[in-house]
C-alpha positions in Angstrom: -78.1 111.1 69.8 -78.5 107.2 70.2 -80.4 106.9 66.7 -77.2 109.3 65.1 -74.9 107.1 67.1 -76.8 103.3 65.4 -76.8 105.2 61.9 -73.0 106.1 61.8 -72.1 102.5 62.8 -74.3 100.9 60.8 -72.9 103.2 58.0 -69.5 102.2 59.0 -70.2 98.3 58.9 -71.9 98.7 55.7 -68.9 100.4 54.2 -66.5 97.9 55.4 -68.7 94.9 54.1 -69.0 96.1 50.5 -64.7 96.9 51.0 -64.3 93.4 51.9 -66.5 92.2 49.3 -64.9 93.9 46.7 -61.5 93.3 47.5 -62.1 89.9 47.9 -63.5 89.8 44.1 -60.2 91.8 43.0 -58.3 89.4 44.5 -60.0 86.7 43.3 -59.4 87.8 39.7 -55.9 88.8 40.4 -55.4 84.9 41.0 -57.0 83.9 38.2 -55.3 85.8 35.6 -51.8 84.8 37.4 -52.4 81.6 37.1 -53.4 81.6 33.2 -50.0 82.8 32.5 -48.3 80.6 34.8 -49.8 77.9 33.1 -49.3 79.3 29.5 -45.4 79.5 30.3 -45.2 76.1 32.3 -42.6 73.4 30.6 -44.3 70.1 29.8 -42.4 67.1 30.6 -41.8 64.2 28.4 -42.7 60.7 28.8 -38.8 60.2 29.5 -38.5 62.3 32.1 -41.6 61.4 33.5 -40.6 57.9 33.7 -36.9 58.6 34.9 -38.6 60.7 38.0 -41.6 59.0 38.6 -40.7 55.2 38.3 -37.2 55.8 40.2 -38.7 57.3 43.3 -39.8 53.6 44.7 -37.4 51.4 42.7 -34.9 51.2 39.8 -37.1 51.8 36.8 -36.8 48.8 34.3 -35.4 49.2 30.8 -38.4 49.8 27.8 -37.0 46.8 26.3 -37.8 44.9 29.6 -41.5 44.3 28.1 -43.7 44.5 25.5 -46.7 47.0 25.2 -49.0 44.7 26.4 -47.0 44.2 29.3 -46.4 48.1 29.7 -50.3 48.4 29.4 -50.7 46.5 33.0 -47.5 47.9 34.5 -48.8 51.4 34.0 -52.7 50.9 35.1 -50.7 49.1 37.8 -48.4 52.2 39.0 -50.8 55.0 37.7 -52.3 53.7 41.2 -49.8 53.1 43.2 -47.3 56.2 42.3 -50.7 58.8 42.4 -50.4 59.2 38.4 -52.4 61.4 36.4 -53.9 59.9 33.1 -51.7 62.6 31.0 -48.6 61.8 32.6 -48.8 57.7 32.7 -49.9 58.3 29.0 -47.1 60.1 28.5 -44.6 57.3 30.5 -46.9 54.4 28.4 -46.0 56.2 25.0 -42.4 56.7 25.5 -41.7 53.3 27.2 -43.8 51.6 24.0 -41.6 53.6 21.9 -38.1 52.7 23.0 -39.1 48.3 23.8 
């Protein structure tokens, strides 16, 4: 009885384990494929934008004509640091501040 009694439970674990491992894979690749198409419909921001939100959340962001690029160059490695900038968006903020001085 005690040896019909070990082989239904370990049965029993056994099927819960593999469940659990399973479902967790699912799940795993249900995430994934959400976020591919989250990021295929996501709106990219432009340098403009960028700058209006990023560089006005400290201080009042200076004109483009304040500077020149080589000027801009040092500002942005300056505040890519200190704002917690990615290198694609204080490229984007370099470009379009370059742009419009």
């Amino acid at each position: 009885m005690k040896t019909i009694l070990k082989t239904v439970i370990t049965g029993l674990l056994l099927f819960l384990t593999v469940g659990i491992l399973v479902s967790c894979s699912s799940s795993k690749e249900v995430y994934s494929k959400i976020t591919k198409v989250e990021d295929e419909f996501k709106i990219e921001k432009s340098g403009a934008q960028l700058w209006g939100e990023a560089c006005n959340r400290c201080h009042l962001a200076p004109s483009p004509a304040d500077y020149n690029d080589t000027d801009w160059r040092t500002i942005s490695l300056h505040m890519r640091v200190r704002a917690n900038l990615t290198e694609k968006d204080i490229t984007k903020i370099e470009t379009f501040l370059k742009s419009a001085n």
